[in-house]
C-alpha positions as CSV (number, residue, x, y, z in Angstrom):
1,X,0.0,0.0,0.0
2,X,1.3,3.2,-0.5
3,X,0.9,6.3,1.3
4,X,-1.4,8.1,-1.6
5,X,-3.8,5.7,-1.3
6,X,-4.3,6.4,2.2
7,X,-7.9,8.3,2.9
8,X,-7.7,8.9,6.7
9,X,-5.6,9.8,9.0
10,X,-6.8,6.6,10.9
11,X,-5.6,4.6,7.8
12,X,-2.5,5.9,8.0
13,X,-2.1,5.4,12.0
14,X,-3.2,1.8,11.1
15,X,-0.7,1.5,8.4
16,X,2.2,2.8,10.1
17,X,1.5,2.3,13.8
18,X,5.2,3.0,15.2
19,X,3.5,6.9,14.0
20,X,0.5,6.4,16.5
21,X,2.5,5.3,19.2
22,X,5.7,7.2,18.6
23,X,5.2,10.9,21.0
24,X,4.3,8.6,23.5
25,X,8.0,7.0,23.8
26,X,9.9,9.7,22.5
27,X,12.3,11.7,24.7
28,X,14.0,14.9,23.5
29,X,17.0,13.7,22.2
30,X,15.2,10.3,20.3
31,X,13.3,13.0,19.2
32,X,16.0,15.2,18.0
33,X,17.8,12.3,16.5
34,X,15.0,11.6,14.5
35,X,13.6,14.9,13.2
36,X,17.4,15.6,12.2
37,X,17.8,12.4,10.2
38,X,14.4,13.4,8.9
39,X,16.0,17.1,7.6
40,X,19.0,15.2,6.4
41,X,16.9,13.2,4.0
42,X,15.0,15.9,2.7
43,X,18.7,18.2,1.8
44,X,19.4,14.9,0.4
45,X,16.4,14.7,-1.7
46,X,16.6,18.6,-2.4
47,X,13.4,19.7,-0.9
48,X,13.4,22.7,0.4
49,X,11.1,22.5,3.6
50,X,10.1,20.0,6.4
51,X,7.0,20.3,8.0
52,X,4.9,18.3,10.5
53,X,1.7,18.6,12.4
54,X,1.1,18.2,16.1
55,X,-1.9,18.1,18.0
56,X,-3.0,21.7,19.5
57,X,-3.0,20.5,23.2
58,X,0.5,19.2,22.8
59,X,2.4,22.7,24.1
60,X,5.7,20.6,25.1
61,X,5.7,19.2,21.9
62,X,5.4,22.5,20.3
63,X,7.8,24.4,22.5
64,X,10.3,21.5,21.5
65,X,9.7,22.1,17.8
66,X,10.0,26.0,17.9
67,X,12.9,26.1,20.6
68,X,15.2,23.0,20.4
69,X,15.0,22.7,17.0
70,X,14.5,25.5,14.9
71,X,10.7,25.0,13.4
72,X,8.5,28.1,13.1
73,X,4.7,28.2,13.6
74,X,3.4,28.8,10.1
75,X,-0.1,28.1,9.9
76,X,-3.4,26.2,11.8
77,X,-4.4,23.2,10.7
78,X,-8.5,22.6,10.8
79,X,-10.0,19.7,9.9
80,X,-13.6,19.1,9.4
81,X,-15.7,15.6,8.8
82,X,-17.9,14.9,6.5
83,X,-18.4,11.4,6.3
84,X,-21.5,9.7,7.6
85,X,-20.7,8.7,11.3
């Protein structure tokens, strides 16, 4: 399966579930480690940004992002759904 043919965020926490479970067993430096990796592989790859989403009540996270390693705040992300419960 790949990625594009994902629909949901749930499909893609079910496809990749290391992602659903990761924040909880992260520290700051596993983190570093692997947001840096992550930014080597995109200079590799010549892109010319990295972003990422977190949750809005995840303020440590956040501060972690902006603080430790460089990210800036850009945008909100909203999300609405439409699909029949």
């Amino acid at each position: 399966m790949q990625v594009s043919e994902l629909r949901s965020e749930a499909e893609l926490r079910e496809a990749f579930p290391v992602m659903r479970d990761l924040r909880t067993h992260l520290d700051e430096a596993t983190g570093g480690a692997l947001l840096a990796h992550v930014e080597d592989l995109g200079r590799r790859e010549a892109c010319e940004t990295v972003a990422l989403n977190s949750g809005e009540q995840r303020h440590d996270a956040h501060r972690f992002y902006e603080t430790r390693m460089g990210y800036v705040r850009t945008a909100y992300t909203f999300a609405k759904r439409v699909a029949a419960a």
